[in-house]
N, C-alpha and C positions, 0 to 999 in steps of 0.2 A: 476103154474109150467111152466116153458119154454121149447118149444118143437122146437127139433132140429132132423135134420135129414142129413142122409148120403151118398155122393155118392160112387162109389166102390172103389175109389182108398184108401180112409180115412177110409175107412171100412177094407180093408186089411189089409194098414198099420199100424193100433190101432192092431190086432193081431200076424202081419209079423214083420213087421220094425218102431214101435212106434216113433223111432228117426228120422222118416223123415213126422211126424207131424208136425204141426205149435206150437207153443209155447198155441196159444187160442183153437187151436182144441188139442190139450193135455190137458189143464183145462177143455172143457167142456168133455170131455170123461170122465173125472175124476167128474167130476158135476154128469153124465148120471149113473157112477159107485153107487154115495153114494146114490141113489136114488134122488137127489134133482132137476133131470130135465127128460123131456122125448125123448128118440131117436126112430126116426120112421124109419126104413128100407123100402123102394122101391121094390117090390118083380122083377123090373127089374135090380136092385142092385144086387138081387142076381142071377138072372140070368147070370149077365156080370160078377161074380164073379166066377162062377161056370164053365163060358169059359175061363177066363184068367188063371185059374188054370190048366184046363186042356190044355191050348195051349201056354200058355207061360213059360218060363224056371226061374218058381221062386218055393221053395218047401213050401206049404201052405198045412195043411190037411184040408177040407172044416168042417167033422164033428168036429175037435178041434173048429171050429172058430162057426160052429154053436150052440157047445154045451157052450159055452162062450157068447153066444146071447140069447140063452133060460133061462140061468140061472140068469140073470136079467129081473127082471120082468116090469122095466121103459122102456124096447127095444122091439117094435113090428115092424111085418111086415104090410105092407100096398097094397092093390091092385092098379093097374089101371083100373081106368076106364073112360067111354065115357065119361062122362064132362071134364076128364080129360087131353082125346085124342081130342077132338074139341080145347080145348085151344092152343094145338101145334100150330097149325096156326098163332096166336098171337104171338108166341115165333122165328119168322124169324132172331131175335141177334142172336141165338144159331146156330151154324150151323148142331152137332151132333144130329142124332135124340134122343140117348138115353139119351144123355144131358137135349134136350128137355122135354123127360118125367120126370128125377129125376126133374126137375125146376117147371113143371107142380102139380106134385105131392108138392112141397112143397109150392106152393101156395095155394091149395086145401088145406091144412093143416094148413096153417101162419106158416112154420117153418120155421129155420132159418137154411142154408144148410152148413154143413160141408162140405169145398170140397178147393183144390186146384185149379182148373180147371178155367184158363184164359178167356175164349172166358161166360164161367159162372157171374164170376168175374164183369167182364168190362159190361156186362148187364145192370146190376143193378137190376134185375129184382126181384131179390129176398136178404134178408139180409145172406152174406157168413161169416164164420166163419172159421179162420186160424190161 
């Protein structure tokens, strides 16, 4: 089963504004949906989700979007941890630290990361899906 994982903005917008998906992160959502792959959430995912809710002028209800995360049983969250925060080091492409950890963590995992995000992107560090 192929395990993909997400950063906050694709995470959002898979419940917000689905049409500002990529064409490939819209199938594999749709993959993650029918049971036929696994999404791993970053619990610092959800951390930045939980601030840009509360601090930016977009209307998201966080329990809608969480209770849309539980109800699939292929979506878990994932901790950080110390192997995970020593590898940041390694990760100097990246210039965002949180970036850093969603990249960290899906390396830790072999996922392949759902994400827009440029500076991600152009790494290579990990396989992006868009």
């Amino acid at each position: 089963m192929a395990i993909y994982m997400t950063d906050t903005h694709s995470l959002l917008w898979l419940f917000m504004y689905p049409q500002r998906l990529g064409e490939q992160a819209r199938n594999t959502f749709d993959e993650i949906g029918r049971g036929e792959a696994k999404l791993l959430i970053p619990v610092i995912v959800l951390a930045e989700l939980i601030f840009t809710i509360e601090n930016k002028p977009i209307r998201a209800d966080l329990d809608d979007i969480l209770e849309g995360i539980y109800a699939n049983s292929n979506i878990e969250f994932v901790e950080f941890d110390l192997h995970s925060a020593l590898k940041l080091r390694e990760l100097k492409q990246i210039p965002e630290m949180h970036d850093r950890m969603i990249v960290a963590s899906a390396l830790k995992y072999n996922a392949s990361l759902i994400t827009l995000d440029e500076s991600i992107t152009k790494s290579k560090l990990v396989k992006v899906v868009w």
